[in-house]
TILUM-547113 format. One record per atom (N, C-alpha, C): residue in one letter; x, y, z. Coordinates in pm, whole numbers, padded with zeros to 5 digits, always signed. Example, Ala and Ser with C-alpha at 12.3 -4.5 7.8 and 13.67 -1.06 7.14 Angstrom:
BEGIN
A+01319-00569+00780A+01230-00450+00780A+01320-00330+00780S+01285-00225+00708S+01367-00106+00714S+01290+00003+00787
***
This chain:
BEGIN
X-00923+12352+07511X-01007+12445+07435X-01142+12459+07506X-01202+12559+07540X-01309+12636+07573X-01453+12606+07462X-01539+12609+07478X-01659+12619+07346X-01733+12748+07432X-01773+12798+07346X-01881+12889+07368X-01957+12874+07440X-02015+12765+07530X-02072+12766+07627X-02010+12726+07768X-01884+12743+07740X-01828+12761+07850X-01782+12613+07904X-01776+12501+07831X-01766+12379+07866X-01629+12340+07777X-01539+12232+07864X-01439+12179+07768X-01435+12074+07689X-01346+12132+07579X-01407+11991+07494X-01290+11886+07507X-01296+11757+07452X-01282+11632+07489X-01091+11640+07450X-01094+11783+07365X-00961+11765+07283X-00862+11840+07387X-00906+11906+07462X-00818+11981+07559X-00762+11956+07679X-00630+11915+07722X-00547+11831+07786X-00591+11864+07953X-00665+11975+07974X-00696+11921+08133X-00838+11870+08093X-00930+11834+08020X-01034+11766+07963X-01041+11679+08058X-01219+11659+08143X-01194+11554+08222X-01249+11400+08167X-01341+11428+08051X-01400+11382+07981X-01293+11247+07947X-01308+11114+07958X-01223+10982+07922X-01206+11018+07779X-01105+10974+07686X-01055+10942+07532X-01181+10821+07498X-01227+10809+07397X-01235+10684+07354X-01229+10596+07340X-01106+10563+07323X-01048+10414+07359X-01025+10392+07555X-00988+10501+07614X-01027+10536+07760X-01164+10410+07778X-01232+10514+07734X-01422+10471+07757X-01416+10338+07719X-01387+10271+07623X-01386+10119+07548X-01294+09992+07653X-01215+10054+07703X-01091+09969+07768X-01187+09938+07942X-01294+10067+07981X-01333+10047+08073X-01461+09968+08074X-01524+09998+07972X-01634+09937+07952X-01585+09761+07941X-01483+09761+07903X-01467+09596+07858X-01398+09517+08038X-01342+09660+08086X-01312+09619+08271X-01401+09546+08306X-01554+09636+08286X-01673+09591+08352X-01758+09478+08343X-01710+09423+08210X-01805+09298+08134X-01719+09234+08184X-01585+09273+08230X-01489+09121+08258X-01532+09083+08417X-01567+09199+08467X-01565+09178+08626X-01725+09136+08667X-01782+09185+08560X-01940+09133+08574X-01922+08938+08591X-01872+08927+08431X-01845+08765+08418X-01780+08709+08563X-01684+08830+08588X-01652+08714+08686X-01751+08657+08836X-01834+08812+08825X-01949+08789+08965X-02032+08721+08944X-02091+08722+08830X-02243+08593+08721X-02146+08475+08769X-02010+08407+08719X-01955+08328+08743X-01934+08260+08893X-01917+08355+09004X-01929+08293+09138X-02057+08338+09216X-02139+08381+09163X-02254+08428+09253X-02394+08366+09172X-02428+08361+09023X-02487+08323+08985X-02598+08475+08927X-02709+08445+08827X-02744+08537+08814X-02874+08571+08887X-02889+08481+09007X-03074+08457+09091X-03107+08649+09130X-03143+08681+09121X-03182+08829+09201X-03087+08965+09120X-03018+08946+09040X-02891+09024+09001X-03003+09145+08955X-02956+09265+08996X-02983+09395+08962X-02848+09447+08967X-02910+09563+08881X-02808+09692+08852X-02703+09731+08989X-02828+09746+09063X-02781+09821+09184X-02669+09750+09270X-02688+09608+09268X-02612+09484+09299X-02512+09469+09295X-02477+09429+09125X-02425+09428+09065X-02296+09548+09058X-02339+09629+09064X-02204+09740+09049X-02162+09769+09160X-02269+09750+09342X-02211+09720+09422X-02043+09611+09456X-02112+09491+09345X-02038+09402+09391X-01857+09450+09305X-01928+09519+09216X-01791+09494+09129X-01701+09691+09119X-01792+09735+09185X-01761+09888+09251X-01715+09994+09156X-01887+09976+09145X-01885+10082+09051X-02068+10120+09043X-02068+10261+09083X-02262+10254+09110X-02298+10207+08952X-02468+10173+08985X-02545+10150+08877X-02575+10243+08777X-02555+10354+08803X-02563+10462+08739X-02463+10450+08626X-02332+10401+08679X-02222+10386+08578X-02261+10321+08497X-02303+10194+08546X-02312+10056+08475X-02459+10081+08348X-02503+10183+08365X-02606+10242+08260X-02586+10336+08136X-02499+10447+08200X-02400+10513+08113X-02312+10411+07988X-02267+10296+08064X-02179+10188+07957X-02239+10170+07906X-02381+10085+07949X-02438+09945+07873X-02548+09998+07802X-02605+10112+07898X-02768+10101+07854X-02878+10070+07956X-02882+09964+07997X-02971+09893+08028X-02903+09756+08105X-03016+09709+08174X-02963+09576+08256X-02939+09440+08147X-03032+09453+08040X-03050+09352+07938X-02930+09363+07847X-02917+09460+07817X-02774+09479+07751X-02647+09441+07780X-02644+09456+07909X-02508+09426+07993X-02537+09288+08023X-02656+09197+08030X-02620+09036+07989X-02585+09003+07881X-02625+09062+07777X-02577+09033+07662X-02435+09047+07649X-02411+09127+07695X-02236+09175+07696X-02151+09048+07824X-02205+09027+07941X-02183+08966+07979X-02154+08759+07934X-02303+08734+07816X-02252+08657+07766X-02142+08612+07668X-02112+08705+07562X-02059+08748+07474X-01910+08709+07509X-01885+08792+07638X-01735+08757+07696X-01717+08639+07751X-01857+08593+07796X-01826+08393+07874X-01789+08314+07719X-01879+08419+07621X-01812+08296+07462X-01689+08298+07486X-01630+08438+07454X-01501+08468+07447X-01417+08363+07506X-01437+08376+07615X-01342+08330+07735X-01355+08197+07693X-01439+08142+07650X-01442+07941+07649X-01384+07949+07503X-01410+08022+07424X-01336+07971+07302X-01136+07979+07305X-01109+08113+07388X-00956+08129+07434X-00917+07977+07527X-01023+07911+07593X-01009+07810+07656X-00978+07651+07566X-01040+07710+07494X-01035+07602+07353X-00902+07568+07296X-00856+07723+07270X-00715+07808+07176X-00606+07683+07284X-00651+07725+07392X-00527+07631+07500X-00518+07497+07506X-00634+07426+07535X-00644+07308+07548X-00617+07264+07459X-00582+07292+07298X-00545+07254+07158X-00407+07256+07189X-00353+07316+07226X-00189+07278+07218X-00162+07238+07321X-00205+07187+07401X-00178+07097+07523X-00072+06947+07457X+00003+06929+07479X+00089+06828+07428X+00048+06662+07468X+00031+06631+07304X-00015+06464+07294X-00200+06482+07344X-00271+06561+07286X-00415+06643+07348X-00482+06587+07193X-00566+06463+07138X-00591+06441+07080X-00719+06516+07061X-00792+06573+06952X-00894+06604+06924X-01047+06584+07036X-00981+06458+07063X-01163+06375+07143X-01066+06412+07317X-00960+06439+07304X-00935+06451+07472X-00951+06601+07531X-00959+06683+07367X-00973+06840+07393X-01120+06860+07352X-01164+06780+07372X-01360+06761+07326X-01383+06746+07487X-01338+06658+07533X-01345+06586+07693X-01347+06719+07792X-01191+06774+07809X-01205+06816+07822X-01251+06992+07835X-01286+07005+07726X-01369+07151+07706X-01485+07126+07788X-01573+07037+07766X-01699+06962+07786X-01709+06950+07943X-01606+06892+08014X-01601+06907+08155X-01568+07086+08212X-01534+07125+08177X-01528+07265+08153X-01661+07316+08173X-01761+07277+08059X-01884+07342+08035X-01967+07359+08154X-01977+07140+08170X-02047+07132+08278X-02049+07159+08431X-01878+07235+08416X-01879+07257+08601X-02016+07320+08637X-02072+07266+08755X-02180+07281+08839X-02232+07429+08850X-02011+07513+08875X-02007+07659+08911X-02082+07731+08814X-02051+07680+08673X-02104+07760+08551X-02277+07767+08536X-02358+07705+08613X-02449+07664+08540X-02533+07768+08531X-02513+07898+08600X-02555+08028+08596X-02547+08097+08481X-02431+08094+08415X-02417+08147+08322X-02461+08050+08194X-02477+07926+08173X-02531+07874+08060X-02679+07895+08080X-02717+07923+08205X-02897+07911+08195X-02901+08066+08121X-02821+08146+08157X-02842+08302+08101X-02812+08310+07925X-02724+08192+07908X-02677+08170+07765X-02787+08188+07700X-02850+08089+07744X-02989+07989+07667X-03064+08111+07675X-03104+08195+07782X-03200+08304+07792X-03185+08391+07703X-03080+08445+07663X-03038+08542+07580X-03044+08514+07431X-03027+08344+07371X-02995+08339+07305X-03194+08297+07252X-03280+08254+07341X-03438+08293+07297X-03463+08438+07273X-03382+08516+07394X-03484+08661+07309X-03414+08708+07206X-03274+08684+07171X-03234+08704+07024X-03320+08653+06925X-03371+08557+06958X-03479+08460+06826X-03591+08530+06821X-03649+08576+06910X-03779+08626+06935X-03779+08816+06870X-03609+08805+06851X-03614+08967+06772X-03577+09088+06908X-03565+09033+07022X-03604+09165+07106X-03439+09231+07067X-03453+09366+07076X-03359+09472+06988X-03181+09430+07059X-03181+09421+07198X-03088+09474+07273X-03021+09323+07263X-03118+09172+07234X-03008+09044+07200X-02978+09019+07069X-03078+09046+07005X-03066+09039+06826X-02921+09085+06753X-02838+09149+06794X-02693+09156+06775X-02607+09043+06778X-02683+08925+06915X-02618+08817+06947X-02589+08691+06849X-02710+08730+06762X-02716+08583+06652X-02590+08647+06575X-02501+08723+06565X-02460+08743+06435X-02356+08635+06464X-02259+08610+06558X-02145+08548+06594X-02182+08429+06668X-02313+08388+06692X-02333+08325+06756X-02311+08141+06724X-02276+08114+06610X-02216+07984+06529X-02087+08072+06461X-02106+08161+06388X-02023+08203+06331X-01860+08189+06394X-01848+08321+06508X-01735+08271+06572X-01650+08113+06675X-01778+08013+06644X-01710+07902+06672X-01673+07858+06572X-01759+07856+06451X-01695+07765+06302X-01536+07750+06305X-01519+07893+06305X-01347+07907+06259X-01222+07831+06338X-01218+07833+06471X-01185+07732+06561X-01187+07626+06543X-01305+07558+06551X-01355+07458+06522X-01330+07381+06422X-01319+07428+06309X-01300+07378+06163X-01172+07404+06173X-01124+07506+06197X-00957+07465+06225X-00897+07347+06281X-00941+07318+06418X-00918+07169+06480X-00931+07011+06388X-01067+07042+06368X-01043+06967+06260X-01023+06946+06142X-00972+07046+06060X-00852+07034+05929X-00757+07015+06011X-00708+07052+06134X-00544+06948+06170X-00573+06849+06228X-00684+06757+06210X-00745+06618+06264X-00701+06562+06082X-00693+06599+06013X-00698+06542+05847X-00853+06576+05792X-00939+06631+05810X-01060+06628+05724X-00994+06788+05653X-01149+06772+05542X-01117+06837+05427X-01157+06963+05469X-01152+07095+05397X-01205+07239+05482X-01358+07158+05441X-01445+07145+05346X-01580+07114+05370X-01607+07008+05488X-01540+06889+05469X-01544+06802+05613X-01546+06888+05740X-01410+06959+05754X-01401+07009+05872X-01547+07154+05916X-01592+07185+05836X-01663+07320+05881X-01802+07202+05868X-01840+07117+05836X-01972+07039+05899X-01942+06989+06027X-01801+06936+06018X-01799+06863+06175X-01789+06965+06308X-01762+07094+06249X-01709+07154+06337X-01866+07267+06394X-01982+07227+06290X-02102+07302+06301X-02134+07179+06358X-02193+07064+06315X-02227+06925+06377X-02169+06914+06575X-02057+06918+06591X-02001+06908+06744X-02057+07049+06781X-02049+07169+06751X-02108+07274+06830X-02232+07300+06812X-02361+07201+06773X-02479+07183+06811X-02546+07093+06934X-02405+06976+06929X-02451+06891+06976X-02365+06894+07137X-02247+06998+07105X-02255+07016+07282X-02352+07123+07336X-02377+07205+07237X-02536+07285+07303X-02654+07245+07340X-02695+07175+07278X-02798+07041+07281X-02794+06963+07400X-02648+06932+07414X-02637+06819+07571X-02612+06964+07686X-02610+07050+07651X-02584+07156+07800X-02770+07163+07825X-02814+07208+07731X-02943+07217+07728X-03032+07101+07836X-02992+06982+07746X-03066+06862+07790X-02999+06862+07957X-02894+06895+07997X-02883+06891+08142X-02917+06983+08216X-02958+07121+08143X-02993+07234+08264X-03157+07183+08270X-03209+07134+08171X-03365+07077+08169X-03396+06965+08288X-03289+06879+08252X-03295+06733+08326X-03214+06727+08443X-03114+06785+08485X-03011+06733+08535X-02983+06610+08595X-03000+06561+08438X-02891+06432+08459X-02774+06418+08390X-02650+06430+08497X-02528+06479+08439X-02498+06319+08387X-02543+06233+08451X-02477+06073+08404X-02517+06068+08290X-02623+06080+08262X-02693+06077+08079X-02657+06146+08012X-02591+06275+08053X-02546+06366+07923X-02428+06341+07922X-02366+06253+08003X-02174+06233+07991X-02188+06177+07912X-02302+06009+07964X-02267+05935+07833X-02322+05887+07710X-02380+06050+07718X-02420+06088+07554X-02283+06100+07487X-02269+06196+07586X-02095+06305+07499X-02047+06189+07430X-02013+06058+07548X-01887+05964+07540X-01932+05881+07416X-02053+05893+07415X-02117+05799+07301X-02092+05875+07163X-02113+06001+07173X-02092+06107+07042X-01937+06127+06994X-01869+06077+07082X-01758+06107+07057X-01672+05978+07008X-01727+05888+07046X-01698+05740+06982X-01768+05742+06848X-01884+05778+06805X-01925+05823+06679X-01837+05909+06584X-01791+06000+06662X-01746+06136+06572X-01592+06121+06607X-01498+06024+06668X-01392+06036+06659X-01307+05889+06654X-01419+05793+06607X-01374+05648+06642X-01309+05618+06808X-01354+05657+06914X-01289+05643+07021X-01349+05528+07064X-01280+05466+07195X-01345+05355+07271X-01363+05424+07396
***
């Protein structure tokens, strides 16, 4: 279909214009392929222009999606949640994977060395959400929220009660934020292991 000004609209089959869900499926390409460049390159110097170099696609694009450079970290973190909580989903059915061995290892997970780019950007994003700025303030909504449910799941099939399980399961996802924190500050990875190992002999009777 034609419009009156001579332009086609989105409904008409040589339309060059992407569908919707088109536009959504690509936009989510880009946050995946971003994560994966933040993930091996780190975020030191990262611009627009860079950035869509690396993952090929101009900056121009990458503005059209996101908005803005600040936006597209946000989006960028959003999917590193994603991705560690699907990491979670797995390591739970890992066979004979006791609660404190899928604590272990998530936790070694966290701290690979490779990641530490993306938790310093965590932490960044997750101050200017506090501070109100417009483009992270979206971030607090899921930001405990979508771990609770996981979490408190694991442990109601540990035996605690749903109230037991949704404290323990807010309680452990403060306190591995807390020890990522205390190591991007300090890096001392020996002190924050055997914090974990100590927290986890607390919170799971382990030796």
């Amino acid at each position: 279909m034609v419009t009156q000004d001579g332009s086609r609209s989105a409904s008409y089959p040589g339309s060059l214009a992407p569908a919707p869900k088109a536009q959504g499926d690509r936009r989510a390409q880009l946050v995946e392929a971003a994560v994966d460049h933040v993930a091996a390159h780190g975020i030191a110097d990262l611009s627009l222009r860079r950035l869509g170099s690396a993952i090929g696609v101009s900056h121009r694009m990458l503005i059209h999606y996101f908005g803005s450079k600040e936006q597209l970290l946000v989006e960028i973190v959003r999917a590193s949640e994603r991705r560690r909580r699907a990491s979670l989903a797995r390591l739970r059915v890992e066979p004979g994977a006791s609660p404190a061995d899928v604590a272990r290892l998530l936790w070694r997970q966290l701290t690979d060395p490779g990641l530490a780019g993306q938790e310093r950007l965590f932490f960044e994003i997750y101050g200017q959400a506090l501070r109100g700025r417009p483009e992270a303030a979206p971030f607090l909504e899921g930001l405990v929220r979508d771990w609770l449910e996981p979490l408190a799941t694991a442990e109601a099939e540990a035996g605690a009660s749903p109230d037991e399980a949704r404290n323990r399961a807010r309680l452990g996802l403060a306190t591995v934020r807390g020890l990522l924190l205390d190591l991007l500050a300090t890096g001392d990875r020996a002190g924050v292991d055997a914090a974990m190992e100590e927290f986890l002999r607390l919170f799971y009777g382990t030796e």
